[in-house]
GUZA-361463 format. One record per residue: residue in one letter; x, y, z of N, C-alpha, C in turn. Coordinates in steps of 0.05 Angstrom, whole numbers, plus 32768, in hexadecimal, padded with zeros to 4 digits. Atoms other than C-alpha are relative to their C-alpha. Example, Ala and Ser with C-alpha at 12.3 -4.5 7.8 and 13.67 -1.06 7.14 Angstrom:
A80127FE8800080F67FA6809C801280188000 S7FF07FE87FFF81117FEB808F7FF18016800E 
! end
This chain:
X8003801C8003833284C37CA6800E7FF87FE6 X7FF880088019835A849A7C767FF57FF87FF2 X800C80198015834584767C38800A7FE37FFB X7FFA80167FFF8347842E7C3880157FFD7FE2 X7FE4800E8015838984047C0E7FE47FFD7FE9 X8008800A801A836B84037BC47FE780157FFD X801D7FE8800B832B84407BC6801080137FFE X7FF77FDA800D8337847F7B9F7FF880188008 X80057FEB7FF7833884BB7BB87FE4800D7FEB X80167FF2801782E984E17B9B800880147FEF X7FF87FE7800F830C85197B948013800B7FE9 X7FF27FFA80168329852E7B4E8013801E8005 X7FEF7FE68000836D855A7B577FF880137FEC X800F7FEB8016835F859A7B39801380128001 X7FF17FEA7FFB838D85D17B267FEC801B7FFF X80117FEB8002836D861F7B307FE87FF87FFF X80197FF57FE6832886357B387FF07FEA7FFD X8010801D800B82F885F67B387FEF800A7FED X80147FFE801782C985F37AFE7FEA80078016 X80247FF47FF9827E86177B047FF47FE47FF6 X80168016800A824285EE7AFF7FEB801A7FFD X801A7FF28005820586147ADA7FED7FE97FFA X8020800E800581C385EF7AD87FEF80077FEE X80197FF08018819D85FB7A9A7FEA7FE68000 X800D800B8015816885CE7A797FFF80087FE1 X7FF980058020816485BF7A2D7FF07FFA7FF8 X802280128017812985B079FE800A7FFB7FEA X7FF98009801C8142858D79CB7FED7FF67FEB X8013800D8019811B8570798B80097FE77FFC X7FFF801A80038114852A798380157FF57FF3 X7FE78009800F8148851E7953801B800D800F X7FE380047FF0817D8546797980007FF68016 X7FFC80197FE48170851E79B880117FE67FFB X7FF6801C8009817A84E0798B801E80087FFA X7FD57FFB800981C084FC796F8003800F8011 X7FF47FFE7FE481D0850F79B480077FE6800D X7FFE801B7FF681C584C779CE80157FF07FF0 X7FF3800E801781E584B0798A8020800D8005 X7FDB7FF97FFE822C84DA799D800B7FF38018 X800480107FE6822784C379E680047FE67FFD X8000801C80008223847C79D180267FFD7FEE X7FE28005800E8264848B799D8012800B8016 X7FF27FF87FF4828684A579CD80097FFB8022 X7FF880157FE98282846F7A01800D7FF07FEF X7FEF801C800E8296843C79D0801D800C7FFD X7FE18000800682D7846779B5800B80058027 X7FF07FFE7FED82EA84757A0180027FF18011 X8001801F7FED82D084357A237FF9800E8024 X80127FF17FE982AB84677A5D7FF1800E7FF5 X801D7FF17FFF826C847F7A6B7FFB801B7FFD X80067FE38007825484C07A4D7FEF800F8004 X80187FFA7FFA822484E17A637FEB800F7FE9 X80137FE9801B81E8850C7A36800D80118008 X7FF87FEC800181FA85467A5D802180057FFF X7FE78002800C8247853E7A4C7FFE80077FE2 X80007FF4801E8236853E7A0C7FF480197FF7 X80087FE980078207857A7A0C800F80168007 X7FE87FE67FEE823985A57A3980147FFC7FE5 X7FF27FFD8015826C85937A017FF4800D7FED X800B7FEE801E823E85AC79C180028020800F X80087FEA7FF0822E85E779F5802080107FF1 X7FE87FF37FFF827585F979F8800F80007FE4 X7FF27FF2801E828985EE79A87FF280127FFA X80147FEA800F8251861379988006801D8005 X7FF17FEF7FF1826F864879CC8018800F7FED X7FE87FF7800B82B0864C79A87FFA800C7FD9 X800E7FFA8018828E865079647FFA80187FFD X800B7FF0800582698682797780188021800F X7FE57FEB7FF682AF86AF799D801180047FE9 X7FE77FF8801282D586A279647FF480127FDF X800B7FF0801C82AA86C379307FF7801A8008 X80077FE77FEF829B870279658025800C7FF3 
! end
């Protein structure tokens, strides 16, 4: 079936293997929740889209990641 004149295709071209999805949960402490919400909010304004929490936590996830490879 086609897609109607002017709707976007859902699907995001992808080169090689598609990204994983892991499922964790997080317990954060009150204050880093808040400066989680508080990067999330800067970082709709500088890009003018919606950010999610877990965007932002997958990001720390992953500097924290490299932080922690590059000093191994």
């Amino acid at each position: 079936m086609e897609n109607p004149e002017g709707m976007e295709n859902q699907h995001k071209e992808t080169r090689g293997r598609p990204a994983k999805t892991i499922r964790l949960s997080v317990d954060l402490p009150m204050t880093d929740a808040q400066n989680a919400h508080a990067l999330a909010g800067k970082r709709m304004r500088q890009s003018g889209e919606y950010v999610s929490l877990d965007r932002v936590i997958s990001e720390a996830i992953q500097a924290y990641a490299k932080t922690l490879s590059a000093e191994s």
